[in-house]
N, C-alpha and C positions, 0 to 999 in steps of 0.2 A: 560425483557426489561424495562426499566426507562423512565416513561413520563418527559420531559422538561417540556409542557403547554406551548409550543410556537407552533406558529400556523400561517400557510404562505398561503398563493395561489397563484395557477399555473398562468402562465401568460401565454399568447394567442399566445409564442411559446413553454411553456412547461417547461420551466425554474422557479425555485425557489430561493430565497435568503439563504444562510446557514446564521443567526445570528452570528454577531460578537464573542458574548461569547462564543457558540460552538466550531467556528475557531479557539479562541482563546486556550480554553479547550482542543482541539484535535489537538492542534498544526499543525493547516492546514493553508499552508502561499500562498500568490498569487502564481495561475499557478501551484500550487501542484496538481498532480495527483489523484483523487476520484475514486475509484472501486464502482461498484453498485452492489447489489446481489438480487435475490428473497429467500424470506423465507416465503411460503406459499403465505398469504394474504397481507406480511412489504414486503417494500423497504427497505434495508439496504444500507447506503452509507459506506465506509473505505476509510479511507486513503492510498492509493499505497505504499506499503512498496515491491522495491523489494526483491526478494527470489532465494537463489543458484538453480541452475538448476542440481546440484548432490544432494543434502541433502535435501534442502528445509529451509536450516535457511535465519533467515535474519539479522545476526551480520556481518558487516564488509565486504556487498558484492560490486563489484564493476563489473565493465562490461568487460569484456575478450571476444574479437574478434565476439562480439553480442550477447554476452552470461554473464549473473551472475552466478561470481561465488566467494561464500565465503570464509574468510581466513583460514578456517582450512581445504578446500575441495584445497585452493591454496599450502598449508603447502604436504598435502599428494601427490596432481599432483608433485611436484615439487623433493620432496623426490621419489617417482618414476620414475621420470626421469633420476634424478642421482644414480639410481642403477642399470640401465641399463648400 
């Protein structure tokens, strides 16, 4: 992991500021999505990228009836289909 040497405190509901250059860095734009993880003793934040619910990529996924699902996972359903 990579120290920045930026350094926040919590606010008294628990909230933190992400630094602009960060957001900017990791190309998190207002109202985007943040996943939080534990890893041991770190918080890890990410950016929500979602991910097909066959494969697990996340090139080209789009939401199918409340579901993600990728273009090459959409390529093979649909070639399936027409070979029935």
């Amino acid at each position: 992991m990579k120290s920045t040497g930026i350094v926040r405190k919590v606010d008294e509901l628990g909230r933190i500021v992400l630094p602009i250059e960060l957001r900017r860095t990791l190309n998190i734009e207002l109202k985007d999505p943040v996943e939080i993880y534990v890893d041991g003793q770190n918080i890890v934040l990410r950016k929500h990228e979602p991910t097909c619910v066959f494969c697990g990529g996340s090139r080209k996924v789009i939401a199918f009836k409340g579901r993600n699902v990728c273009a090459a996972c959409r390529a093979e359903l649909s070639a399936a289909v027409n070979a029935e």
